[in-house]
C-alpha positions, 0 to 999 in steps of 0.5 A: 555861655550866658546861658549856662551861667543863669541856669547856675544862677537860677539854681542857686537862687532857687536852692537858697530859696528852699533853705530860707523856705525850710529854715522859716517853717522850723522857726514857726514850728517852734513859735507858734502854738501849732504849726501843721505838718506839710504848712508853709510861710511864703515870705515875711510875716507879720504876727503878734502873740504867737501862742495864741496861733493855731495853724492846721495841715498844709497851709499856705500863708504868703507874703506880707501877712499879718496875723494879730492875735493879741486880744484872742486866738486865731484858729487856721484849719487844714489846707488854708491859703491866705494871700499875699498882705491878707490881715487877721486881726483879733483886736478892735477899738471898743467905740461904746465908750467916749474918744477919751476912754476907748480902748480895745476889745478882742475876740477869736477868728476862727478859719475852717478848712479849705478857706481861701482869703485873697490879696489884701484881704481883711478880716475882723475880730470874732468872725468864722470862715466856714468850711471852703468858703471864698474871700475876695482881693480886698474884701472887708470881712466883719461878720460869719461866712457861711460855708462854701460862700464867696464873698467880696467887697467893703463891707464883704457880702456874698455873691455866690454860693460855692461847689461843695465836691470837687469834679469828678470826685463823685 
């Protein structure tokens, strides 16, 4: 009997789950400046300026996310991921003037297709993730990631260079 009854649970759980799942992707759908088809959001985000966000084809972005596109866009190509409490920000102090003046500058970030950023990820304003190309949990990314790269650590740098075909699809 308490097997039964988890299941039943289990799979009303997992219905309600679907329903928050398709009730966000309409949401963002409509918020954001594109949303691709077959995209999805996995969990609660954290996003300003949402039509300066461009999101491509099939993408995951999972929990806990931010996407701060308040001072340029942020362009997410096809088949992305970003893992969970991955940042993208657009916005940086301006440290060229004096404590008492600062203020922000901004500048776009720009993810090409098929980049995965890992766990707690950072990535900072005006940088481009080339085309398959690796982020390491927690890596603090401030310049260009050339294509089909992984790079790791604080500041990220690279550590390998990536397969560019998939096995057996020669």
């Amino acid at each position: 009997m308490k097997q039964i009854i988890s299941w039943l649970l289990l799979r009303v759980y997992y219905l309600f789950k679907t329903i928050k799942m398709v009730a966000l992707t309409l949401f963002f759908s409509i918020v954001f400046k594109k949303f691709g088809k077959g995209s999805r959001i996995n969990g609660a985000l954290t996003f300003y300026c949402p039509w300066n966000i461009e999101i491509g084809k099939y993408c995951t972005i999972n929990e806990g996310a931010l996407l701060n596109a308040n001072l340029g866009k942020i362009i997410i190509g096809d088949h992305v991921r970003i893992s969970p409490y991955a940042m993208i920000n657009t916005a940086n102090l301006d440290l060229s003037s004096s404590y008492k003046t600062r203020g922000h500058m901004g500048a776009e970030v720009i993810i090409e297709e098929g980049v995965w950023i890992g766990t707690n990820a950072i990535i900072n304003p005006g940088v481009s993730l080339g085309k398959g190309c690796v982020v390491g949990a927690g890596a603090v990314v401030t310049h260009d990631v050339e294509p089909f790269t992984l790079v790791a650590g604080v500041p990220a740098k690279k550590i390998k260079a990536l397969p560019q075909t998939h096995p057996g699809s020669e």
